[in-house]
mmCIF file of the N, C-alpha and C atoms, coordinates in Angstrom:
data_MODEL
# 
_entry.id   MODEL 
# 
loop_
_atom_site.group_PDB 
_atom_site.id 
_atom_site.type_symbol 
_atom_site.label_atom_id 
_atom_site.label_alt_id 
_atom_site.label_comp_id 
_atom_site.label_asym_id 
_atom_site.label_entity_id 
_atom_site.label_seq_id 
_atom_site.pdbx_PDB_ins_code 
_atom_site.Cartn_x 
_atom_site.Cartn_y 
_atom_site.Cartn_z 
_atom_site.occupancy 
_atom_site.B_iso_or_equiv 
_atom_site.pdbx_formal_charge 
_atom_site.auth_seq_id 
_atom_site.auth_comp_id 
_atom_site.auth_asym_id 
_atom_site.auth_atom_id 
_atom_site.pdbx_PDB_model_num 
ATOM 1   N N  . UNK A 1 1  ? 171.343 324.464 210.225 1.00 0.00 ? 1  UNK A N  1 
ATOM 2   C CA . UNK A 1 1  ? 170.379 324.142 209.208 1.00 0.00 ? 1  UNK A CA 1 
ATOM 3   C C  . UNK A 1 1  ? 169.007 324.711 209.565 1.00 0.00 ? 1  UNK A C  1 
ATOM 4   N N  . UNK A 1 2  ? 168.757 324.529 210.944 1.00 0.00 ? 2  UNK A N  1 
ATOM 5   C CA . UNK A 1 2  ? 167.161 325.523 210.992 1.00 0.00 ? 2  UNK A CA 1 
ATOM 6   C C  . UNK A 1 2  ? 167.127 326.629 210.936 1.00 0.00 ? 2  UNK A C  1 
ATOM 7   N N  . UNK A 1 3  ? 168.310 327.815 211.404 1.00 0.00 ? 3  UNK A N  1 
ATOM 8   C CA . UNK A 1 3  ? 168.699 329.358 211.416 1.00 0.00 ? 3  UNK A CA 1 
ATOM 9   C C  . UNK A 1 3  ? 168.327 329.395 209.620 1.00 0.00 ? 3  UNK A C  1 
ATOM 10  N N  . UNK A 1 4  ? 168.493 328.777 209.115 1.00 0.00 ? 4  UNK A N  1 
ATOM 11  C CA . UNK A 1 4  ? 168.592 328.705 207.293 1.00 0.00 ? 4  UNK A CA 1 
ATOM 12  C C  . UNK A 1 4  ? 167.242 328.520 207.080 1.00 0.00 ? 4  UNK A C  1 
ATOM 13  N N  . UNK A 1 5  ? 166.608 327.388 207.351 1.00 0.00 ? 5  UNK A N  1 
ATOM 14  C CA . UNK A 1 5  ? 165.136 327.174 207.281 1.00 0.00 ? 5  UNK A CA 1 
ATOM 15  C C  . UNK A 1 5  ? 164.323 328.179 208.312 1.00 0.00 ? 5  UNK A C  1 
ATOM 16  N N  . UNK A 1 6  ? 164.806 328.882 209.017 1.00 0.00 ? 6  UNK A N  1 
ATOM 17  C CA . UNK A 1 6  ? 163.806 329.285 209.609 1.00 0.00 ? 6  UNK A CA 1 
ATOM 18  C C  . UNK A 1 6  ? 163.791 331.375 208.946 1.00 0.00 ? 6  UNK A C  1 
ATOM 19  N N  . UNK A 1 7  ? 164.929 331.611 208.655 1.00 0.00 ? 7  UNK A N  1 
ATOM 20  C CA . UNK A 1 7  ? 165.426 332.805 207.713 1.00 0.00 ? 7  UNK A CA 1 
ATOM 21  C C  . UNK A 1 7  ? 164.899 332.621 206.487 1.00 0.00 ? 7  UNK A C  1 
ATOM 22  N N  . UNK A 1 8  ? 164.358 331.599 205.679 1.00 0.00 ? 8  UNK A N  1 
ATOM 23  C CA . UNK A 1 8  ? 164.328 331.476 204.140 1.00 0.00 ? 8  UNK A CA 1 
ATOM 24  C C  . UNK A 1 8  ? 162.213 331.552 204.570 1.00 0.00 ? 8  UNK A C  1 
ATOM 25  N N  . UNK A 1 9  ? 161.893 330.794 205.443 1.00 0.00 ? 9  UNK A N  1 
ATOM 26  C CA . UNK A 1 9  ? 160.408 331.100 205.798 1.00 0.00 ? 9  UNK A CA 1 
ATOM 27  C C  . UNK A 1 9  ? 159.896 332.671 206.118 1.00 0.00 ? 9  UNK A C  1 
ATOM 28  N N  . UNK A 1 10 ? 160.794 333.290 207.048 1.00 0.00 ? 10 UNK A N  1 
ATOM 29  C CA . UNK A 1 10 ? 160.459 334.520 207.498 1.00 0.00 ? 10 UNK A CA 1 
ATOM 30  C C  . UNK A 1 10 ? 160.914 335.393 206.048 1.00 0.00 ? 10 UNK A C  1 
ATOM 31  N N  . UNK A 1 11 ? 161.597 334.889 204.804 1.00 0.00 ? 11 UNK A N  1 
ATOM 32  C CA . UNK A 1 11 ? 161.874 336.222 203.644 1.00 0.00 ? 11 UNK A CA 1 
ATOM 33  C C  . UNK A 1 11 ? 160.483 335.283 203.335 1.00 0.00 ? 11 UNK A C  1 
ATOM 34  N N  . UNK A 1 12 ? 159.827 334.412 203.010 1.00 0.00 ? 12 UNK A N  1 
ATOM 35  C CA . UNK A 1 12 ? 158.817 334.146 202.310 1.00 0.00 ? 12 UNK A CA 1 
ATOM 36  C C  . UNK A 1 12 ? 157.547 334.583 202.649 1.00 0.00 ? 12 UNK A C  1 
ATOM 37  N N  . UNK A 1 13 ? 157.281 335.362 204.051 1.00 0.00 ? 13 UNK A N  1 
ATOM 38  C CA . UNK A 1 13 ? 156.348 335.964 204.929 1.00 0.00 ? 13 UNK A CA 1 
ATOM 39  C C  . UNK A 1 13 ? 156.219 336.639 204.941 1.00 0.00 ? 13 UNK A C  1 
ATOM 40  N N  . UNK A 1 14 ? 157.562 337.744 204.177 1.00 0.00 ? 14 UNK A N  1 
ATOM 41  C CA . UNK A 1 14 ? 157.652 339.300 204.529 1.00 0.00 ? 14 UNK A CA 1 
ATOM 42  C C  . UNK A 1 14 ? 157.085 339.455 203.260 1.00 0.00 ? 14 UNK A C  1 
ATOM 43  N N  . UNK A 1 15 ? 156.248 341.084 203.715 1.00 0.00 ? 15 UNK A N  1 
ATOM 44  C CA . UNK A 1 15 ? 155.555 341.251 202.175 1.00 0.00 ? 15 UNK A CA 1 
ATOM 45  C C  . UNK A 1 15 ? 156.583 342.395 201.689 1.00 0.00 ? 15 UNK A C  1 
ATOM 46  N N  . UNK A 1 16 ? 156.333 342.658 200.237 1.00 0.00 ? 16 UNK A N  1 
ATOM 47  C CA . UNK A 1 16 ? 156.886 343.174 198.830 1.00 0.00 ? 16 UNK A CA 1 
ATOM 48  C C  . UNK A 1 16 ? 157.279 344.871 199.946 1.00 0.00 ? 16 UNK A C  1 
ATOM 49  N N  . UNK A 1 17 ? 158.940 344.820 199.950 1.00 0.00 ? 17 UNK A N  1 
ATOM 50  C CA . UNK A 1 17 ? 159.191 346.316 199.516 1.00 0.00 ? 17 UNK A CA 1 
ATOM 51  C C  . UNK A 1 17 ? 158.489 347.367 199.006 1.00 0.00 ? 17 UNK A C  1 
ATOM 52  N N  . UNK A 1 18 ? 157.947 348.129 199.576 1.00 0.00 ? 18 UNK A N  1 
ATOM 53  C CA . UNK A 1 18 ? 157.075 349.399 198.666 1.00 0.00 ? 18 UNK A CA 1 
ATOM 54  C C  . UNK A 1 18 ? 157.435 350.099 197.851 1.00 0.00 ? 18 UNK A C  1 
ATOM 55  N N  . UNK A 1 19 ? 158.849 350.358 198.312 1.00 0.00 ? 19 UNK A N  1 
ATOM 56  C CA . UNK A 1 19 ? 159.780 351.467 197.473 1.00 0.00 ? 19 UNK A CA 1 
ATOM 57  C C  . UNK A 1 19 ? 160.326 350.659 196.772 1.00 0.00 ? 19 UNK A C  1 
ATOM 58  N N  . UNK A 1 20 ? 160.280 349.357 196.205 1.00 0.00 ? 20 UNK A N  1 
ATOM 59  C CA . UNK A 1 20 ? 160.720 348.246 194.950 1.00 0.00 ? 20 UNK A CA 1 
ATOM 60  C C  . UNK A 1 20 ? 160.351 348.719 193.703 1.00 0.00 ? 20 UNK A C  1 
ATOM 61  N N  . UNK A 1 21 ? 161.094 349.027 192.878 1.00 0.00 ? 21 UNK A N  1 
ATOM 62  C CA . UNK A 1 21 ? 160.642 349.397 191.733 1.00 0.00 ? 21 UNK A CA 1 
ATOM 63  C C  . UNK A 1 21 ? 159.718 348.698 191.228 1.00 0.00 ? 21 UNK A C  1 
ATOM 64  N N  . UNK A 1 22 ? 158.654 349.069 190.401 1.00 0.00 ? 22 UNK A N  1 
ATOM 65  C CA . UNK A 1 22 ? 157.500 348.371 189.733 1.00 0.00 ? 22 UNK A CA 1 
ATOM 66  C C  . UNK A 1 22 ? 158.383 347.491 188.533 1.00 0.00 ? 22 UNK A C  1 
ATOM 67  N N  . UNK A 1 23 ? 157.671 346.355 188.784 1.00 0.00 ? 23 UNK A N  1 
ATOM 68  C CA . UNK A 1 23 ? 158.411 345.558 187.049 1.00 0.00 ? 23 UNK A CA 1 
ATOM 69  C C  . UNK A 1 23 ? 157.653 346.368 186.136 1.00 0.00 ? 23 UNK A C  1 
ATOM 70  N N  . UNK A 1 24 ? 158.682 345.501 185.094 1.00 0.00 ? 24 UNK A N  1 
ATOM 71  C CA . UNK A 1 24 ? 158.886 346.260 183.645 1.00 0.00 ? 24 UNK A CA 1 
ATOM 72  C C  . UNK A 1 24 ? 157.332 345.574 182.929 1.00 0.00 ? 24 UNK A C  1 
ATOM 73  N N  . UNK A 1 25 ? 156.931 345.992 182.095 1.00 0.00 ? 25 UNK A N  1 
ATOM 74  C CA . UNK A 1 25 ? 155.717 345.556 181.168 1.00 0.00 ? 25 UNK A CA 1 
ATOM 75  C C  . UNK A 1 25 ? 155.535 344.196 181.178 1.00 0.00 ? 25 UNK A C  1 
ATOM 76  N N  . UNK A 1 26 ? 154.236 343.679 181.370 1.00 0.00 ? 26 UNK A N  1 
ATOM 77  C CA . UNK A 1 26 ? 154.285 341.985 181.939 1.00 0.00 ? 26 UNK A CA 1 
ATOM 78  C C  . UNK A 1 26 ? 153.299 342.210 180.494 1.00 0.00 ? 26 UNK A C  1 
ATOM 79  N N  . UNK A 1 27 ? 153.547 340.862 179.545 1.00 0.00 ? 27 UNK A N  1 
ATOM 80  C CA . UNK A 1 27 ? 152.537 340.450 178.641 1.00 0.00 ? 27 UNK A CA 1 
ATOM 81  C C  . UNK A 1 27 ? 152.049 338.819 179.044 1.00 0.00 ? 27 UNK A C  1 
ATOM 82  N N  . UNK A 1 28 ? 151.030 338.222 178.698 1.00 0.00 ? 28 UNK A N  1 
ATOM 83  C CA . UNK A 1 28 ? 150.181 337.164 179.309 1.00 0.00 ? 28 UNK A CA 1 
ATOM 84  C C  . UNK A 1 28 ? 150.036 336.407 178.084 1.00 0.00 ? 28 UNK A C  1 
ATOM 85  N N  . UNK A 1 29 ? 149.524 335.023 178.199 1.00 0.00 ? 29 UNK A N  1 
ATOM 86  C CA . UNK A 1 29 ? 149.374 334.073 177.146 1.00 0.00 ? 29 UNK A CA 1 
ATOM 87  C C  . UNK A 1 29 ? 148.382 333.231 178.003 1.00 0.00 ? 29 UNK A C  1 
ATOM 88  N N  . UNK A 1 30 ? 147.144 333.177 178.216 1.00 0.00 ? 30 UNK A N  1 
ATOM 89  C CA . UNK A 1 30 ? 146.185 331.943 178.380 1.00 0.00 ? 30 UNK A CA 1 
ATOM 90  C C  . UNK A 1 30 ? 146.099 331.115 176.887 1.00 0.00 ? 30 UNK A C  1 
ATOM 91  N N  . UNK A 1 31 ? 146.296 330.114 177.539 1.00 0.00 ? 31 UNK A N  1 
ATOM 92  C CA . UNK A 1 31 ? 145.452 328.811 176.547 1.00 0.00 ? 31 UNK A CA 1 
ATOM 93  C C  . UNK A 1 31 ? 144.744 328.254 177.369 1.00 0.00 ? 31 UNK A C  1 
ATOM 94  N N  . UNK A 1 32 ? 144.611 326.962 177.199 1.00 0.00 ? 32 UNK A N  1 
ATOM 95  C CA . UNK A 1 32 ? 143.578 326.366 177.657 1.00 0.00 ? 32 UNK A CA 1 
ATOM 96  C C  . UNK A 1 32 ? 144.326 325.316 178.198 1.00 0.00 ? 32 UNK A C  1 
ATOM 97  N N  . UNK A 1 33 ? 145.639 324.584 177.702 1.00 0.00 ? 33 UNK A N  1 
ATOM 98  C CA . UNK A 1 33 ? 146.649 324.212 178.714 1.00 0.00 ? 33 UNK A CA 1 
ATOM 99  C C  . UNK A 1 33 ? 147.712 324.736 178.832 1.00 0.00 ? 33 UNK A C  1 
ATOM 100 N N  . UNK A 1 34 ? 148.055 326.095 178.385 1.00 0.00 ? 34 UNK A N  1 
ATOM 101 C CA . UNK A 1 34 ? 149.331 326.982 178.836 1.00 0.00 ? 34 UNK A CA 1 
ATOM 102 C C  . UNK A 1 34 ? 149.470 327.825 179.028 1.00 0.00 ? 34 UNK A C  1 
ATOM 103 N N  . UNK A 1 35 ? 150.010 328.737 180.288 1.00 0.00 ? 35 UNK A N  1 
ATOM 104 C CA . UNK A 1 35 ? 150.096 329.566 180.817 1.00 0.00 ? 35 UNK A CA 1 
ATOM 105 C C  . UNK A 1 35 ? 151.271 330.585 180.264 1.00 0.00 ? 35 UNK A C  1 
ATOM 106 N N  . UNK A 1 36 ? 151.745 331.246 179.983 1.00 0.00 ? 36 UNK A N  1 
ATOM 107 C CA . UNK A 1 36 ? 152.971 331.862 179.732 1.00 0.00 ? 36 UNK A CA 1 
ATOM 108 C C  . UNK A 1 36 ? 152.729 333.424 180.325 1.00 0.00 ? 36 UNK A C  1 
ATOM 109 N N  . UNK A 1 37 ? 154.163 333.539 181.156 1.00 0.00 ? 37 UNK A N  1 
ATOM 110 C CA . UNK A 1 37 ? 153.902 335.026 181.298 1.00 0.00 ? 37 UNK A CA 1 
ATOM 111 C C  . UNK A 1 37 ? 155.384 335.554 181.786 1.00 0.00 ? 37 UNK A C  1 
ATOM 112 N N  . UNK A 1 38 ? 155.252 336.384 180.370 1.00 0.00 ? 38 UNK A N  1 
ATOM 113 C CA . UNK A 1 38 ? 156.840 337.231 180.005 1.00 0.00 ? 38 UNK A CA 1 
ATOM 114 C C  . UNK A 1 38 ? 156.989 338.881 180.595 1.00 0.00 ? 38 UNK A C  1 
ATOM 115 N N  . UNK A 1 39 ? 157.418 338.668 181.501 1.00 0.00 ? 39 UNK A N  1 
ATOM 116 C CA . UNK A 1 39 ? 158.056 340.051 182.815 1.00 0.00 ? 39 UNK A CA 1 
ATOM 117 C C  . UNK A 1 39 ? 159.594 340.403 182.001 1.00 0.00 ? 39 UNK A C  1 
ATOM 118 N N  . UNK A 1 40 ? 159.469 341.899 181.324 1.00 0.00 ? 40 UNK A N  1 
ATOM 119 C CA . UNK A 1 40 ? 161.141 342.671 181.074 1.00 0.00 ? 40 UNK A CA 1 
ATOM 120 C C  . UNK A 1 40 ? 161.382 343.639 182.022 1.00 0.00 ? 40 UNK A C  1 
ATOM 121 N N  . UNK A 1 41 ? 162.607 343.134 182.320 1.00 0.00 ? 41 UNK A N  1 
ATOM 122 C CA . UNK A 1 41 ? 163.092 344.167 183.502 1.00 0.00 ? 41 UNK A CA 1 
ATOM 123 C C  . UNK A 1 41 ? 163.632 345.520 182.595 1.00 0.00 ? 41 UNK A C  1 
ATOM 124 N N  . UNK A 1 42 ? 162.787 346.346 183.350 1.00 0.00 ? 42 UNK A N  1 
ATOM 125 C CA . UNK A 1 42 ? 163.232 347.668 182.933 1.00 0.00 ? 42 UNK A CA 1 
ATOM 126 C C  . UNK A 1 42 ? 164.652 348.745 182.558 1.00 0.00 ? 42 UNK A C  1 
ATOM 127 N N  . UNK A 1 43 ? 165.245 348.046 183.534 1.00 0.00 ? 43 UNK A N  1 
ATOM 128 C CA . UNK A 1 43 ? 167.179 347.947 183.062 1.00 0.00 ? 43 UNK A CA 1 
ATOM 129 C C  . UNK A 1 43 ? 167.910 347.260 182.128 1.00 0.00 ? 43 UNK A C  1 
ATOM 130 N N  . UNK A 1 44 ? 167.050 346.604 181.285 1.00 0.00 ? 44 UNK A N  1 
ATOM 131 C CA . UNK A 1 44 ? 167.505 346.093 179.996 1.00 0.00 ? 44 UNK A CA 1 
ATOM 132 C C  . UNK A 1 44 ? 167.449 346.503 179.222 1.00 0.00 ? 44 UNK A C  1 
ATOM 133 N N  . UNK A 1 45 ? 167.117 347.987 179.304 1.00 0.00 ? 45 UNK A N  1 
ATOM 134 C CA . UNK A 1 45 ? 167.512 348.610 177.777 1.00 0.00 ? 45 UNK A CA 1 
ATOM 135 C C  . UNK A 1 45 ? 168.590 349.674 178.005 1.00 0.00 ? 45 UNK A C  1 
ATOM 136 N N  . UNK A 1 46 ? 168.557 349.671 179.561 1.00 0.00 ? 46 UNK A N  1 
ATOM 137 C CA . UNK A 1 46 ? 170.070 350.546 179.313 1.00 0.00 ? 46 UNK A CA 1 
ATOM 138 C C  . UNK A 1 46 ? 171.089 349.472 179.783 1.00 0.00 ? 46 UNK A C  1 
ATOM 139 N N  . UNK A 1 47 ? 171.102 348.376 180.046 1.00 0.00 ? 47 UNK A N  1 
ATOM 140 C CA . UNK A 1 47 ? 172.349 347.441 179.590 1.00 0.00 ? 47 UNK A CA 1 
ATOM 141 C C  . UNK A 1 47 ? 172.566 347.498 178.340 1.00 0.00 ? 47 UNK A C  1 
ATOM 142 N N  . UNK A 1 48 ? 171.714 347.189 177.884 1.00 0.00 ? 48 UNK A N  1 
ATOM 143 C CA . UNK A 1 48 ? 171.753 346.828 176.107 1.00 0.00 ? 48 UNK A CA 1 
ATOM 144 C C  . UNK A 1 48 ? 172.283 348.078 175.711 1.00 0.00 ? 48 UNK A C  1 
ATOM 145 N N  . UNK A 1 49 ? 172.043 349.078 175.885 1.00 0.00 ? 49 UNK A N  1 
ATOM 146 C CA . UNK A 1 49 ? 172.665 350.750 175.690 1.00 0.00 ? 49 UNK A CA 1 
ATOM 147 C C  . UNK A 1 49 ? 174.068 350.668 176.340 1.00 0.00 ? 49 UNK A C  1 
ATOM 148 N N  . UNK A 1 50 ? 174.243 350.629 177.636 1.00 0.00 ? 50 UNK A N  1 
ATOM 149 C CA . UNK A 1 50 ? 175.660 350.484 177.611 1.00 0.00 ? 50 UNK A CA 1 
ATOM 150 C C  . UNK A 1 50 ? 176.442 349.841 176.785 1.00 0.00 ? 50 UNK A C  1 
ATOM 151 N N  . UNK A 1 51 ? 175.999 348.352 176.857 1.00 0.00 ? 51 UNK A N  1 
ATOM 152 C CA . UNK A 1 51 ? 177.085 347.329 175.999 1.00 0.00 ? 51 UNK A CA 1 
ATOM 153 C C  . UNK A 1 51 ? 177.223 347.833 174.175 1.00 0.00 ? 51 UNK A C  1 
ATOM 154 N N  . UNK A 1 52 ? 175.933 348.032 173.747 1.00 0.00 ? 52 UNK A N  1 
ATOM 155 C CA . UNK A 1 52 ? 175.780 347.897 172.210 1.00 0.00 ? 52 UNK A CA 1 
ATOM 156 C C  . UNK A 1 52 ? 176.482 349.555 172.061 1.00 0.00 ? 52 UNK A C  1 
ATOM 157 N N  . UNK A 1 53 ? 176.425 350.522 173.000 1.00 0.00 ? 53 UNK A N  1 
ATOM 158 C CA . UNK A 1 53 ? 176.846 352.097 172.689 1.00 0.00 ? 53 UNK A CA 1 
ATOM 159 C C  . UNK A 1 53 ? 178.274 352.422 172.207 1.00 0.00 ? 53 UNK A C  1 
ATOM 160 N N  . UNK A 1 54 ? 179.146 351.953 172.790 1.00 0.00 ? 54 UNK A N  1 
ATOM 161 C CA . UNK A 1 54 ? 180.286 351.779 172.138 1.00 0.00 ? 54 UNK A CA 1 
ATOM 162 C C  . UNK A 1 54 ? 180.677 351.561 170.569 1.00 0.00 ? 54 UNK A C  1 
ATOM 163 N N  . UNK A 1 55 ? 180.281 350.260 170.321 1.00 0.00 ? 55 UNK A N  1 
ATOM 164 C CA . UNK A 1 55 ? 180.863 349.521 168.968 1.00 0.00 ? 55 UNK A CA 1 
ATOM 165 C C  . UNK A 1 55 ? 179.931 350.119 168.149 1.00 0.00 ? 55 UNK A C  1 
ATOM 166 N N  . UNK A 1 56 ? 178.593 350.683 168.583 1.00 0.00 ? 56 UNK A N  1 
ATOM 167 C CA . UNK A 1 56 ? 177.699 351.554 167.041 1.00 0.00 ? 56 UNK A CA 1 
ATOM 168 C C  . UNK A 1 56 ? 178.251 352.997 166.888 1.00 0.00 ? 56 UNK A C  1 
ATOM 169 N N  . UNK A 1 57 ? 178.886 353.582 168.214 1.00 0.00 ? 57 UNK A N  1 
ATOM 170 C CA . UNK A 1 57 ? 179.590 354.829 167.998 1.00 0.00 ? 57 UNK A CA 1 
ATOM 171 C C  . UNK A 1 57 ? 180.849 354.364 166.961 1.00 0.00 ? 57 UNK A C  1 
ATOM 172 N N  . UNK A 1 58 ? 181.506 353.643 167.388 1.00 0.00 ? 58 UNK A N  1 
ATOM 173 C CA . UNK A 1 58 ? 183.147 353.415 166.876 1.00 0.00 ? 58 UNK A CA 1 
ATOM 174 C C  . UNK A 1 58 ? 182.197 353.277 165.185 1.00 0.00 ? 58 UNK A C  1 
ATOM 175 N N  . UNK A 1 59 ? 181.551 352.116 164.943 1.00 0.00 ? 59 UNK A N  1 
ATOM 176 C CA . UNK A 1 59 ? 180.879 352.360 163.804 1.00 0.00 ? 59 UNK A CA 1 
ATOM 177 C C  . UNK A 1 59 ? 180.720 353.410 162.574 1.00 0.00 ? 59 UNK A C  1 
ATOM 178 N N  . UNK A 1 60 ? 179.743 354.032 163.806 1.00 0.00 ? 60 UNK A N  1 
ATOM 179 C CA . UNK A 1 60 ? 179.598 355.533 162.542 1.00 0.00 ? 60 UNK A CA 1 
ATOM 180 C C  . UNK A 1 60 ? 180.703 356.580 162.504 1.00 0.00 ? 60 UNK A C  1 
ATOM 181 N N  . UNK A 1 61 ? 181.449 356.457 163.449 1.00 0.00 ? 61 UNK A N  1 
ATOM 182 C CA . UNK A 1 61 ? 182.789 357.269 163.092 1.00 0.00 ? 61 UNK A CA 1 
ATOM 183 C C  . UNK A 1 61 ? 183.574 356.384 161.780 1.00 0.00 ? 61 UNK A C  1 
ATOM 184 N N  . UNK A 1 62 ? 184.122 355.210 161.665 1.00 0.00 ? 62 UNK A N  1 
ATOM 185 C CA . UNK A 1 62 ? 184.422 354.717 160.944 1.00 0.00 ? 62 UNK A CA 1 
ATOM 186 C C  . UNK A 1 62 ? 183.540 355.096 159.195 1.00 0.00 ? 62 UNK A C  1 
ATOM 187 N N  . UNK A 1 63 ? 182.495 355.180 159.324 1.00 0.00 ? 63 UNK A N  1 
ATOM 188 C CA . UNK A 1 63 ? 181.442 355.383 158.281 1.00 0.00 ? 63 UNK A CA 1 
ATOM 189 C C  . UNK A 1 63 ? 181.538 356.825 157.642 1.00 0.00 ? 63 UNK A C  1 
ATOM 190 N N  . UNK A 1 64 ? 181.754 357.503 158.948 1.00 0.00 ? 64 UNK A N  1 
ATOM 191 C CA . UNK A 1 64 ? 181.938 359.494 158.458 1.00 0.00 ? 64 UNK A CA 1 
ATOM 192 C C  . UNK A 1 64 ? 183.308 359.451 157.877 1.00 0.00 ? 64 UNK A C  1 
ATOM 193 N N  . UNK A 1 65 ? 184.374 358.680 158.272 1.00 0.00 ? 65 UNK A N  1 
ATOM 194 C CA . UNK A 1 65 ? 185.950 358.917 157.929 1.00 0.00 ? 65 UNK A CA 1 
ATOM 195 C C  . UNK A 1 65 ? 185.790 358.217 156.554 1.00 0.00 ? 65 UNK A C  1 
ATOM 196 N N  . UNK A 1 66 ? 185.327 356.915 156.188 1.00 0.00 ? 66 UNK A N  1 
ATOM 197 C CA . UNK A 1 66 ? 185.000 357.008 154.434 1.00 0.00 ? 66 UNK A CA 1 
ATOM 198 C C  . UNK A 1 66 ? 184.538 357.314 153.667 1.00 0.00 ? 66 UNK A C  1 
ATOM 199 N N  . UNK A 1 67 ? 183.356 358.185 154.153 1.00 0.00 ? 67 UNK A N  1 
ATOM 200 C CA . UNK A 1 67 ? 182.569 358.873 153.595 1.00 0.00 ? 67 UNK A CA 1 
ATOM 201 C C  . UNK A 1 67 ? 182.648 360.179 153.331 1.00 0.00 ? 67 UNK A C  1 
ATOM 202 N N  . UNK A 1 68 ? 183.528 360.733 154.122 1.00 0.00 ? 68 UNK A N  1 
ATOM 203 C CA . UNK A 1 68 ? 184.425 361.961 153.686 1.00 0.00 ? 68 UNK A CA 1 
ATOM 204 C C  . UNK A 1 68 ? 185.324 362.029 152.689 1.00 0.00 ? 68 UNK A C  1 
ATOM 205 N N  . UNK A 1 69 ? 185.602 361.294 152.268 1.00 0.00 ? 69 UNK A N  1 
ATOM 206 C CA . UNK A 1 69 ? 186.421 361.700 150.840 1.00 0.00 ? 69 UNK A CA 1 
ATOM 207 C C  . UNK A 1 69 ? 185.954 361.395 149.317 1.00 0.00 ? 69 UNK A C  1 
ATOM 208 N N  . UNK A 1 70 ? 184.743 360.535 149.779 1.00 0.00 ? 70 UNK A N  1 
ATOM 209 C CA . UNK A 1 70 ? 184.103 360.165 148.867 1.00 0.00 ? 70 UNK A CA 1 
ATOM 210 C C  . UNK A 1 70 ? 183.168 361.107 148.479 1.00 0.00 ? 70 UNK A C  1 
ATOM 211 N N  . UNK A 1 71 ? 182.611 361.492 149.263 1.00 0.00 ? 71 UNK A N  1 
ATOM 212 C CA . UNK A 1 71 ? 181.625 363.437 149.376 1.00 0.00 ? 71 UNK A CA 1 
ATOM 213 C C  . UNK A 1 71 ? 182.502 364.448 148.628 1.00 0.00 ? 71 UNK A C  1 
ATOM 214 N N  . UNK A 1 72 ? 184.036 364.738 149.106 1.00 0.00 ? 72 UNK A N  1 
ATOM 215 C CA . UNK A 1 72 ? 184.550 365.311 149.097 1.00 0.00 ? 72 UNK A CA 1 
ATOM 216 C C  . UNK A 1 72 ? 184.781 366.523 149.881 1.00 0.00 ? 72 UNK A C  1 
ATOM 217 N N  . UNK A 1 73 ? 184.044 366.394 151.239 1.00 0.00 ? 73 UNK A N  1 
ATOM 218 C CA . UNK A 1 73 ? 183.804 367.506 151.960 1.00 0.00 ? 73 UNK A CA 1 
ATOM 219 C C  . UNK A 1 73 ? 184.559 367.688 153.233 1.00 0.00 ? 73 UNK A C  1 
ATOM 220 N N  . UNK A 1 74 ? 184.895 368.548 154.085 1.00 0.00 ? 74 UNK A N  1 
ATOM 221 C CA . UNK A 1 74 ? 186.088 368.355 154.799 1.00 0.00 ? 74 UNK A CA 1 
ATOM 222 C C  . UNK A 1 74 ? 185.554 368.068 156.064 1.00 0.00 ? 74 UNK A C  1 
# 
């Protein structure tokens, strides 16, 4: 239990990786009793690109194959 407590103090001591990628765009909210502050990680738009890339391709193929005969064009 202290090897644990004494490992979790020394990561809280060590300073920031240099070569850590910079976060993604931080936007801020002062009030006067609330603080808010919204950090996007920069790899969330190519998750969102991986996952969503698929089913909008399959999509517009589906869209060109009915729309081809309706055009009439080959």
């Amino acid at each position: 239990m202290n090897q644990r407590k004494d490992t979790y103090r020394a990561a809280l001591r060590r300073e920031p990786d240099a070569a850590a990628p910079r976060p993604g765009p931080v936007t801020r909210l002062d009030l006067r009793y609330v603080r808010v502050t919204i950090e996007l990680d920069p790899a969330v738009s190519r998750e969102v690109t991986r996952w969503a890339g698929p089913p909008v391709s399959a999509l517009l193929r589906a869209g060109a194959a009915v729309l081809r005969p309706l055009t009439g064009t080959p």
